[in-house]
C-alpha positions as a Markdown table, in Angstrom:
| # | Residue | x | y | z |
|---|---|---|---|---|
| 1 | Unk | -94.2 | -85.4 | 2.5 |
| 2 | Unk | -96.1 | -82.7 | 4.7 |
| 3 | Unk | -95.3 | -81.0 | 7.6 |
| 4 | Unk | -97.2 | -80.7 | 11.1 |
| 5 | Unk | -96.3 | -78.5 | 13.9 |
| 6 | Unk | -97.9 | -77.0 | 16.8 |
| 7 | Unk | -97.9 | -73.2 | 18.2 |
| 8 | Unk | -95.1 | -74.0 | 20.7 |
| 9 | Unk | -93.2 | -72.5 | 17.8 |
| 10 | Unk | -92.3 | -69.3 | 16.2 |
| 11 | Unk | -90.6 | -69.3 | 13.0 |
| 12 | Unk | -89.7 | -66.0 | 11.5 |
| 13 | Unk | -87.1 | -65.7 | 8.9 |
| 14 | Unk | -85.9 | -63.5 | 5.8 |
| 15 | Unk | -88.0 | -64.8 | 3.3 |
| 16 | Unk | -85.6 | -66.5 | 1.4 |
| 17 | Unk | -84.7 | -68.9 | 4.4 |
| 18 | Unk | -88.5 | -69.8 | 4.7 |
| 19 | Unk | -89.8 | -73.4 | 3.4 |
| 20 | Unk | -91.4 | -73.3 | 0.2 |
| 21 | Unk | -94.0 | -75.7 | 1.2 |
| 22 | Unk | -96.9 | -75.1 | 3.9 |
| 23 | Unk | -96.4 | -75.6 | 7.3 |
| 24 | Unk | -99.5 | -77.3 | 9.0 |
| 25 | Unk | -100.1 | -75.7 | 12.0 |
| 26 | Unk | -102.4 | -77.5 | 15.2 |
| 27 | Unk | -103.2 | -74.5 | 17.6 |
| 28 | Unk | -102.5 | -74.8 | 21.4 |
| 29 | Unk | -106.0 | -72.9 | 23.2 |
| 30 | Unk | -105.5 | -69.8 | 25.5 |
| 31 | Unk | -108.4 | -68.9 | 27.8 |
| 32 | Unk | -108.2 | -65.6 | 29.7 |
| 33 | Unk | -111.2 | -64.0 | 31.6 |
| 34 | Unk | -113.8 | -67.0 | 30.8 |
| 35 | Unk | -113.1 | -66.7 | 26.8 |
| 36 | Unk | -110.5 | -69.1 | 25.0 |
| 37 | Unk | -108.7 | -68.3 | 21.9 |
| 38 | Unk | -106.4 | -70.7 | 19.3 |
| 39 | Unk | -102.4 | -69.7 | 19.6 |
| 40 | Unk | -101.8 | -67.6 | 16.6 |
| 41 | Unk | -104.7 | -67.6 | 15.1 |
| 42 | Unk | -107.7 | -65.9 | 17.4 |
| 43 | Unk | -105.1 | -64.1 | 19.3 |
| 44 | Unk | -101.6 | -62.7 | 18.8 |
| 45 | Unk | -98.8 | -62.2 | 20.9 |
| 46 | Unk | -99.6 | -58.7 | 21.2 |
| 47 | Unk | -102.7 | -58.7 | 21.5 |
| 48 | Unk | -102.5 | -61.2 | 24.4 |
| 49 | Unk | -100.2 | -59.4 | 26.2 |
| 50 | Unk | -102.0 | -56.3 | 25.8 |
| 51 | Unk | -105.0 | -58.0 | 27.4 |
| 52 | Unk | -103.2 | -59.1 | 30.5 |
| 53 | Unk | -102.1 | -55.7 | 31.4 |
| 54 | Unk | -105.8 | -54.9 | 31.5 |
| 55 | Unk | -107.2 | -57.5 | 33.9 |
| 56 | Unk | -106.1 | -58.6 | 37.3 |
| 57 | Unk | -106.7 | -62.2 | 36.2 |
| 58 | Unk | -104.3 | -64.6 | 34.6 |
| 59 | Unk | -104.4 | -67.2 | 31.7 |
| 60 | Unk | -104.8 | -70.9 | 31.6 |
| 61 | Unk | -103.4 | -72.7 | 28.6 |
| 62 | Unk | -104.0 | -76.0 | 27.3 |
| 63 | Unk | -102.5 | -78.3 | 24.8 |
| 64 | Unk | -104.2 | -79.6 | 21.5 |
| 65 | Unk | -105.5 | -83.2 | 21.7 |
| 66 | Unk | -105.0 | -86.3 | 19.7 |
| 67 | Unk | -108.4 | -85.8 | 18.1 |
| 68 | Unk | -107.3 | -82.3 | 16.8 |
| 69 | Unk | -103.9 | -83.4 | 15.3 |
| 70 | Unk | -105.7 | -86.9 | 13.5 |
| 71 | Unk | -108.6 | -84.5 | 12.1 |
| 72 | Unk | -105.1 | -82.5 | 10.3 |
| 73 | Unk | -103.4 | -85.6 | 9.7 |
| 74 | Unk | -106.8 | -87.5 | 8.4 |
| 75 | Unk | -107.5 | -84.2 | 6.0 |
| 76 | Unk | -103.4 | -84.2 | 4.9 |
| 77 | Unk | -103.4 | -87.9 | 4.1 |
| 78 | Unk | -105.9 | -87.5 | 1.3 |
| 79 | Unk | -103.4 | -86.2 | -1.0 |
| 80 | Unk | -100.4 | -87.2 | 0.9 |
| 81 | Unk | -100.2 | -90.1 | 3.3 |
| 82 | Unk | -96.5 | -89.6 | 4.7 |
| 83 | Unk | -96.4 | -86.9 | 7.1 |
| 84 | Unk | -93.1 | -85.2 | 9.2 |
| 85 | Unk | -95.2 | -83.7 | 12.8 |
| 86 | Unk | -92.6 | -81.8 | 14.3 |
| 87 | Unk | -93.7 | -80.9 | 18.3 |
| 88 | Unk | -92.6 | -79.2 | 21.1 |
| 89 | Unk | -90.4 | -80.5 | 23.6 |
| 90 | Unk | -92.5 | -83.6 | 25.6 |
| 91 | Unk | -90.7 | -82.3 | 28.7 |
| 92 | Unk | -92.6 | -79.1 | 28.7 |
| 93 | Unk | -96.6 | -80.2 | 27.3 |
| 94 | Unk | -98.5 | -83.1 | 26.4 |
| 95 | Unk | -98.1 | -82.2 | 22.8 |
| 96 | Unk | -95.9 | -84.6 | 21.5 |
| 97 | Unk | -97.8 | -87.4 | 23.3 |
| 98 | Unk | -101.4 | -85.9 | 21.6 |
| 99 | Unk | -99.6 | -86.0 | 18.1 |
| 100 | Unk | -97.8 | -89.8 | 18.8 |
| 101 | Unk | -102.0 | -91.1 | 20.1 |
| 102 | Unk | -103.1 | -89.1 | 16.9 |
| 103 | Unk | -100.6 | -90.9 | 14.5 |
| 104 | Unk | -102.2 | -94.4 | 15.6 |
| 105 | Unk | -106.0 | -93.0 | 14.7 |
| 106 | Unk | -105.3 | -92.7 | 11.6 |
| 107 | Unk | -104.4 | -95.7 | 10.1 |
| 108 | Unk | -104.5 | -93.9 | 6.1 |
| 109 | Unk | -101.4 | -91.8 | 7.6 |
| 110 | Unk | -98.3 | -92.5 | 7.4 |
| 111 | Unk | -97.4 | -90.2 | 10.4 |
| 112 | Unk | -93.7 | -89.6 | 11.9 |
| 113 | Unk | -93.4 | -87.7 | 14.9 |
| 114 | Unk | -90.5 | -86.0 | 16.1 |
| 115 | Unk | -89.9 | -84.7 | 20.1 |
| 116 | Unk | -87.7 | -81.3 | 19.8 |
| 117 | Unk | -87.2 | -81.3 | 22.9 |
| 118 | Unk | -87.4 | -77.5 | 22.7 |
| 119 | Unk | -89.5 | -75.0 | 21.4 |
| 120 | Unk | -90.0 | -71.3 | 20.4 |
| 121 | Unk | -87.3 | -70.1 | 18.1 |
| 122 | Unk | -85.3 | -73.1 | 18.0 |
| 123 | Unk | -88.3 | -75.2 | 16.8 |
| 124 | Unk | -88.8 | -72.8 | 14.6 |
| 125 | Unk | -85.7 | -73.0 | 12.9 |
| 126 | Unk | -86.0 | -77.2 | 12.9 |
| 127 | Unk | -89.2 | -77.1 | 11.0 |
| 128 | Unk | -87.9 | -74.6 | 8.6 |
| 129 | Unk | -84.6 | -77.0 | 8.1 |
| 130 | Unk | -87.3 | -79.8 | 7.6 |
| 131 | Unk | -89.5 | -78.0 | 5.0 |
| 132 | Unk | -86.4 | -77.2 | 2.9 |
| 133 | Unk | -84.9 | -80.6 | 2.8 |
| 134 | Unk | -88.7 | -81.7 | 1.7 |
| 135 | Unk | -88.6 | -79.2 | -1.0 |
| 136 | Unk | -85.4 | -80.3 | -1.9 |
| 137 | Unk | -86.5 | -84.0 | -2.4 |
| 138 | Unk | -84.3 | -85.5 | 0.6 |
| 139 | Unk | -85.1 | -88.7 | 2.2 |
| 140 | Unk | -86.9 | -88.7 | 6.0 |
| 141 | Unk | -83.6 | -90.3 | 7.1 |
| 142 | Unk | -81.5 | -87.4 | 6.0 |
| 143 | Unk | -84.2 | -84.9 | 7.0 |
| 144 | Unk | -84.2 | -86.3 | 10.2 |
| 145 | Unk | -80.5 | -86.1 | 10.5 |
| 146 | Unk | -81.0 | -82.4 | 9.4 |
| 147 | Unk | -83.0 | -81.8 | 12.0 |
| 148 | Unk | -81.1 | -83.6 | 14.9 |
| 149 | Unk | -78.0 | -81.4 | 13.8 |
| 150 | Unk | -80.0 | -78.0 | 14.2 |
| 151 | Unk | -81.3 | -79.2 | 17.5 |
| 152 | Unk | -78.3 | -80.4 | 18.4 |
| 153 | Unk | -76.4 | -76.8 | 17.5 |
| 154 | Unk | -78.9 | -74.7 | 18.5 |
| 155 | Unk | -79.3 | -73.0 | 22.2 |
| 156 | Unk | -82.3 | -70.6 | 23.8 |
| 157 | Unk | -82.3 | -68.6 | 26.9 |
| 158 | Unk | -84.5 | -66.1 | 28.4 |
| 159 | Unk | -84.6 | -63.6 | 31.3 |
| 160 | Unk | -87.9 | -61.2 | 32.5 |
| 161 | Unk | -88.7 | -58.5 | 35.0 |
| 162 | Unk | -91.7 | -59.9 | 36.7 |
| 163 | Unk | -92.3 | -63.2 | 38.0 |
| 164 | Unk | -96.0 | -63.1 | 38.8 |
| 165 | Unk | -97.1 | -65.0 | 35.6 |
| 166 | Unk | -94.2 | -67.6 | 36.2 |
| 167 | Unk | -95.8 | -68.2 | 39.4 |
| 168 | Unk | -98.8 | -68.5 | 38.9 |
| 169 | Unk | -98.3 | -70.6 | 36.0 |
| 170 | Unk | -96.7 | -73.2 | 37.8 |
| 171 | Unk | -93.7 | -73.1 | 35.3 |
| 172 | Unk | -91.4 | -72.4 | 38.8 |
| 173 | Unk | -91.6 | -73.2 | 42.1 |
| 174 | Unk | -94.3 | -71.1 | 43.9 |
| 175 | Unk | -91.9 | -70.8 | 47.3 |
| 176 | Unk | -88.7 | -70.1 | 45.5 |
| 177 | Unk | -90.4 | -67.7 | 43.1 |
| 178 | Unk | -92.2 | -66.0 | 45.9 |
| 179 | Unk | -88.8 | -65.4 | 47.1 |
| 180 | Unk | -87.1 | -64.3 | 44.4 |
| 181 | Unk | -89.7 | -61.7 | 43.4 |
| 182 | Unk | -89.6 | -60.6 | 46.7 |
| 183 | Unk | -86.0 | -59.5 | 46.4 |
| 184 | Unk | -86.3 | -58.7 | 42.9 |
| 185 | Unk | -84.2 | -61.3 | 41.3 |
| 186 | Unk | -84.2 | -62.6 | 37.7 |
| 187 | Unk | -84.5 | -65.7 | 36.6 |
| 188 | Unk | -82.2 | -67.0 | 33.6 |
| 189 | Unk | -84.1 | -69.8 | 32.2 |
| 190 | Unk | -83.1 | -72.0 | 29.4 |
| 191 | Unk | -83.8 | -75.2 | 27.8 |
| 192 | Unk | -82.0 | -78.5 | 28.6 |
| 193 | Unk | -81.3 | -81.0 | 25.4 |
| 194 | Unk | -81.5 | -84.1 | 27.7 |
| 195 | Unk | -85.6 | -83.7 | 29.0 |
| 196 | Unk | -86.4 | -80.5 | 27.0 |
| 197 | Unk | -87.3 | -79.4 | 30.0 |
| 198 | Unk | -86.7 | -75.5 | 31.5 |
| 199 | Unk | -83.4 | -75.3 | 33.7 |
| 200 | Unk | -82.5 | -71.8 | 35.7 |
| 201 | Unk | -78.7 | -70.9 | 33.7 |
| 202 | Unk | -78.5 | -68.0 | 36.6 |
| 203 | Unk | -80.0 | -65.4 | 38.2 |
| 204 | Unk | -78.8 | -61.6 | 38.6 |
| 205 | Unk | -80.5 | -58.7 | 40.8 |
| 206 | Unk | -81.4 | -56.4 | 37.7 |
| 207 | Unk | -82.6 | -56.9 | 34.6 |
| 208 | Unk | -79.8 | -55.4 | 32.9 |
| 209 | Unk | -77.8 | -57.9 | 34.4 |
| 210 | Unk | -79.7 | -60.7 | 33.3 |
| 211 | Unk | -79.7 | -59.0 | 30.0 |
| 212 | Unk | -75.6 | -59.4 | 30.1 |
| 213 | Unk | -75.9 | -63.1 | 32.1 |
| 214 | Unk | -78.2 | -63.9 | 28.5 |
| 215 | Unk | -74.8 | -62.7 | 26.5 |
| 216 | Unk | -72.7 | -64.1 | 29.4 |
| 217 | Unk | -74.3 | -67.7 | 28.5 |
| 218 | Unk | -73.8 | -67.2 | 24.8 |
| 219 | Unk | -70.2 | -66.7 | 26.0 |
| 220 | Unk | -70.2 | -70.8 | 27.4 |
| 221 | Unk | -70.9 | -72.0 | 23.8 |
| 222 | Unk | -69.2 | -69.8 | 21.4 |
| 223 | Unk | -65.9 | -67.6 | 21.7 |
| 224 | Unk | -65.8 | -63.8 | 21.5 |
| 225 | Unk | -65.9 | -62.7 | 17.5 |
| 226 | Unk | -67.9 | -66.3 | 16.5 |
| 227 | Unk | -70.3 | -66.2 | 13.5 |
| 228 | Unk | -73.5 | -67.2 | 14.5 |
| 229 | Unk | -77.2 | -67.1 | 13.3 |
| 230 | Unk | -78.8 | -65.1 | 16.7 |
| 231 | Unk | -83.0 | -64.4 | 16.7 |
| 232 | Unk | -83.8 | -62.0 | 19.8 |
| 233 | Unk | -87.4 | -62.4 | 20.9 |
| 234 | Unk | -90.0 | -60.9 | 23.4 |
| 235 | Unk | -93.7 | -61.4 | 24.8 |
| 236 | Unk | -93.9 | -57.6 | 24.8 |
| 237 | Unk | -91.0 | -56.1 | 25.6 |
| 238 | Unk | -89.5 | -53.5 | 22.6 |
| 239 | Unk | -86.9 | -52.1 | 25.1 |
| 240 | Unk | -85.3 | -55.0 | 26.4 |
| 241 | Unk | -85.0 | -56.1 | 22.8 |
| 242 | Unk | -83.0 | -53.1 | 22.0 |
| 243 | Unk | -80.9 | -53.4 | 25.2 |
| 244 | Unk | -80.5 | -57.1 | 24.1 |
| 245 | Unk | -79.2 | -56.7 | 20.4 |
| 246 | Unk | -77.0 | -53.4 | 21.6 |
| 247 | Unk | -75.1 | -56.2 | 24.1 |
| 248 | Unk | -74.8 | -59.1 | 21.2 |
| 249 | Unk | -73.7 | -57.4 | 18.7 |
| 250 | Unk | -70.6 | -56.5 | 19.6 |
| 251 | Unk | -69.6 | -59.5 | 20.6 |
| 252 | Unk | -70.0 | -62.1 | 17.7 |
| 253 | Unk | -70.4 | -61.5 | 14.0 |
| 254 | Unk | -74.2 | -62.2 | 13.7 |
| 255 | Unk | -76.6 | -63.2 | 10.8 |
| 256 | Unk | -79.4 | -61.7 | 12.9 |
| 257 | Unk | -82.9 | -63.4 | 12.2 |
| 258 | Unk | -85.9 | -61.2 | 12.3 |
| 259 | Unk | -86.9 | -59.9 | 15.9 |
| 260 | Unk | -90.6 | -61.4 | 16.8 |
| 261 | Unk | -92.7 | -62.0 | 19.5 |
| 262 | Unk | -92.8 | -64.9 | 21.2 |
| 263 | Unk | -95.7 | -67.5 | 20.1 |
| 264 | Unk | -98.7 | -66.6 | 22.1 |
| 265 | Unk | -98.8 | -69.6 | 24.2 |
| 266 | Unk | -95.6 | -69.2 | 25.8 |
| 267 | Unk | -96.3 | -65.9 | 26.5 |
| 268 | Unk | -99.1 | -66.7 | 28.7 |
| 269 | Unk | -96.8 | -67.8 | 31.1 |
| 270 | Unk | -94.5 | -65.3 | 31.0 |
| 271 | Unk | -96.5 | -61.8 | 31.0 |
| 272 | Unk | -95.2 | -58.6 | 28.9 |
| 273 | Unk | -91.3 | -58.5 | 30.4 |
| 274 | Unk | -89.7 | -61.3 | 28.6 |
| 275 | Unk | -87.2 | -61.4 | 26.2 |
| 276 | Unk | -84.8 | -63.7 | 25.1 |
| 277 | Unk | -82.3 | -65.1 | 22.2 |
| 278 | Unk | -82.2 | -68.1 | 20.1 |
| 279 | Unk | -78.5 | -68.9 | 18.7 |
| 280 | Unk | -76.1 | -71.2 | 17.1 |
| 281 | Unk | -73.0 | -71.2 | 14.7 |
| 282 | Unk | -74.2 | -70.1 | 11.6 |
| 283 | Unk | -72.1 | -72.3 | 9.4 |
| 284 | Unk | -75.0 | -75.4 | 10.9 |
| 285 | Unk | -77.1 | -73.4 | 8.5 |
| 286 | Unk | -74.9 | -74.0 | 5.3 |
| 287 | Unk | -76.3 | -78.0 | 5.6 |
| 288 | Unk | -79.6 | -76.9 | 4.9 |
| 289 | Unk | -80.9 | -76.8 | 0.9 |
């Protein structure tokens, strides 16, 4: 069995957490300033972001299509015809719809395709689930199951300092971001299990008070002193990384993940400012071969 994803993820670990068995990726497209790039692989996070602060204009982003995925899965099936796609939630992009069309194209493929409904970090650590349970020789039922568990366990928020990309994005209401960048409010944003689609967990007046509303909401799930696997991420934002891990990790006994940037893509919409955390219970983890 083989495994497809998409660059809604980002899936950084210790190396001896990581899937010994490629990972297939089908590249979302970023166009800034009348050129486009593929997610991850003609631009970095970075790179992107650096970019942005340099122009006054802002970037469009648009989803692979079914022809892109069945060209992967065609190209897979020659050597193995039962393929795992793993996508990003279907509340958030077309991508799991491209990758379900694409399964039907290509009749030689024995495709399974699986809505996250989430993305980022947290599909990141689904796939990586998925890829060990493959190496380990488990069945797609139990893999599944796997992954449904990780979902299931694991939670994402983010906070940022500047709403302009939001905005113009469409990712929140123009009026009510308008407003809130006006009085310089930010946004807590999070992912829901139900759609996989973004819901606001707060708001606070500084950033460093959404940093502590981003602990704060870690607080609903899991008690003071908890062990849990945490992965802090950013679009470009060192500082408010460090701010971040200083608040977390007094709080819960964490098996900290390796700090990243976010995956291109979803930085487009955010700008430079954001960071966030991935996090669940660690002992979820202890399933996984």
């Amino acid at each position: 069995m083989q495994i497809v994803t998409d660059t809604g993820m980002d899936m950084f670990l210790p190396p001896e957490l990581m899937p010994e068995i490629p990972i297939h990726v089908v590249p979302h497209v970023i166009t800034l300033d009348g050129k486009s790039y593929r997610s991850g692989e003609e631009i970095q996070a970075d790179e992107l972001q650096k970019m942005l602060m340099a122009t006054p204009s802002f970037p469009t982003t648009s989803q692979p299509s079914a022809g892109d995925f069945a060209d992967v899965y065609r190209k897979l099936a020659v050597n193995d015809p039962d393929i795992l796609s793993i996508q990003m939630s279907s509340g958030l992009s077309g991508t799991y719809s491209a990758a379900s069309t694409a399964a039907g194209m290509v009749p030689e493929a024995n495709v399974t395709v699986v809505d996250t409904k989430t993305l980022c970090a947290a599909q990141g650590w689904i796939v990586a689930a998925a890829g060990r349970a493959i190496k380990a020789g488990w069945s797609l039922d139990k893999i599944l199951a796997l992954m449904k568990r990780v979902g299931d366990a694991t939670e994402e928020a983010y906070t940022l300092d500047d709403l302009k990309y939001l905005i113009h994005g469409g990712r929140i209401s123009h009026m009510k971001g308008l407003f809130a960048s006006m009085l310089k409010i930010r946004p807590l944003i999070g992912v829901e299990k139900v759609g996989g689609t973004y819901a606001q967990l707060g708001m606070a007046r500084t950033f460093e008070k959404a940093l502590q509303g981003l602990v704060d909401n870690m607080l609903k799930y899991h008690k003071p002193g908890s062990a849990l696997r945490v992965q802090v991420l950013h679009s470009y934002n060192q500082p408010g990384v460090d701010a971040l891990t200083k608040l977390i990790a007094p709080v819960f006994k964490c098996t900290w993940m390796p700090v990243n940037y976010m995956s291109p893509v979803l930085a487009a919409h955010t700008g430079p400012s954001m960071v966030g955390v991935a996090f669940a219970a660690a002992d979820v983890f202890d399933e996984v071969p």
